[in-house]
Phi, psi and omega in degrees: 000198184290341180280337166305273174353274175326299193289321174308340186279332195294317158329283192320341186270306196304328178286340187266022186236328143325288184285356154219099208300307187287046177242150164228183186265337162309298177320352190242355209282305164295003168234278159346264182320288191309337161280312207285329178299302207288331171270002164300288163315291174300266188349294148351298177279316168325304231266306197266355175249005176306312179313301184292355200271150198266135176289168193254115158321105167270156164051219218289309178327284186317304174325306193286317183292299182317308168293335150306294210291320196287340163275304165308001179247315157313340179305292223295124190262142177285328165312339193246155149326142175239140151245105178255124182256142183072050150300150193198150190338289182270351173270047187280192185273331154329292180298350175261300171328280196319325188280302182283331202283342139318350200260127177299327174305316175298306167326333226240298196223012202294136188232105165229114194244157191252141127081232186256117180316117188316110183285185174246130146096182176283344208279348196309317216096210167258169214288326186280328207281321176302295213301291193332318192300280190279022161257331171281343157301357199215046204298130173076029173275156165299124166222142181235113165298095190241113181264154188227095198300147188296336191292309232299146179303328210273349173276000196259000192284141192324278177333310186289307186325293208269332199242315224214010211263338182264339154309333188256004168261340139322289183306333192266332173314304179307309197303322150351292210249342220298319193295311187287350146251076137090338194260180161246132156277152172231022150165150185266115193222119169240134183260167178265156174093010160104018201252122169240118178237143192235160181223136179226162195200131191299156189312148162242000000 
């Protein structure tokens, strides 16, 4: 383990200090030591948060998140307000910035919101009574939907259970209520992996 370690460098320092008597082992101590503590502690903390960490998607999963993500970003017009409802660890509000906020139009004038819009105040309502709010402040956004089936791998994961389980009570309010706020859907795409994203777009 890490204490074997330690004592094999101490051995390596007591041989280099035979073969070079004006070496010491103090003398090693601002480098030596001080890295060997210091990748001990990093190894350590590794060691103790791996366990807790959402694994990195592979295989059919990375697939099915790519094909989301690829879509839901093909949906999106930059001219219009954009809302994306359901977000989650790997399909997050970053990861759409990173994709759109390059695209010049996004760049340029891109008005983009995640889940339930921030209210004013305590008064705000509930996340649907926000969303409402602000698609009407916002005439002619775009709302986009990424459902997560209770079967789907991505729903049992920490990140969803603790963080992220009211986007998707989200999601299903809008899909629910959509028409009484002004909209239509206008189109649908169900993915492998329990991943469904939908577009919507106001009544004409």
């Amino acid at each position: 383990g890490f204490s074997a370690g330690f004592a094999q460098m101490r051995c390596d320092a007591g041989r280099l200090t035979r073969f070079h008597p004006n070496l010491t082992f103090a003398g090693l101590r601002p480098s030596l030591v001080s890295v060997t503590v210091a990748f001990a502690i990093a190894v350590a903390s590794w060691l103790h948060w791996l366990p807790r960490l959402q694994p990195v998607w592979g295989g059919a999963s990375a697939d099915a998140a790519r094909a989301a993500a690829a879509q839901v970003v093909g949906w999106q017009d930059g001219n219009q307000p954009v809302l994306i409802i359901g977000t989650f660890g790997e399909l997050s509000p970053p990861l759409f910035e990173w994709r759109l906020r390059p695209l010049p139009v996004f760049a340029e004038r891109g008005n983009i919101q995640y889940d339930a819009p921030p209210g004013s105040g305590d008064d705000a309502g509930s996340d649907l009574e926000k969303v409402g709010a602000w698609l009407e402040q916002n005439p002619g956004a775009q709302v986009t939907l990424i459902q997560v089936a209770p079967e789907s791998p991505f729903y049992g994961t920490d990140d969803m259970q603790k963080k992220n389980l009211w986007r998707q009570t989200l999601v299903n309010e809008f899909a629910q209520h959509y028409a009484s706020l002004g909209y239509q859907l206008a189109d649908t795409k169900t993915l492998s992996q329990g991943l469904t994203v939908s577009f919507y777009r106001p009544q004409s």
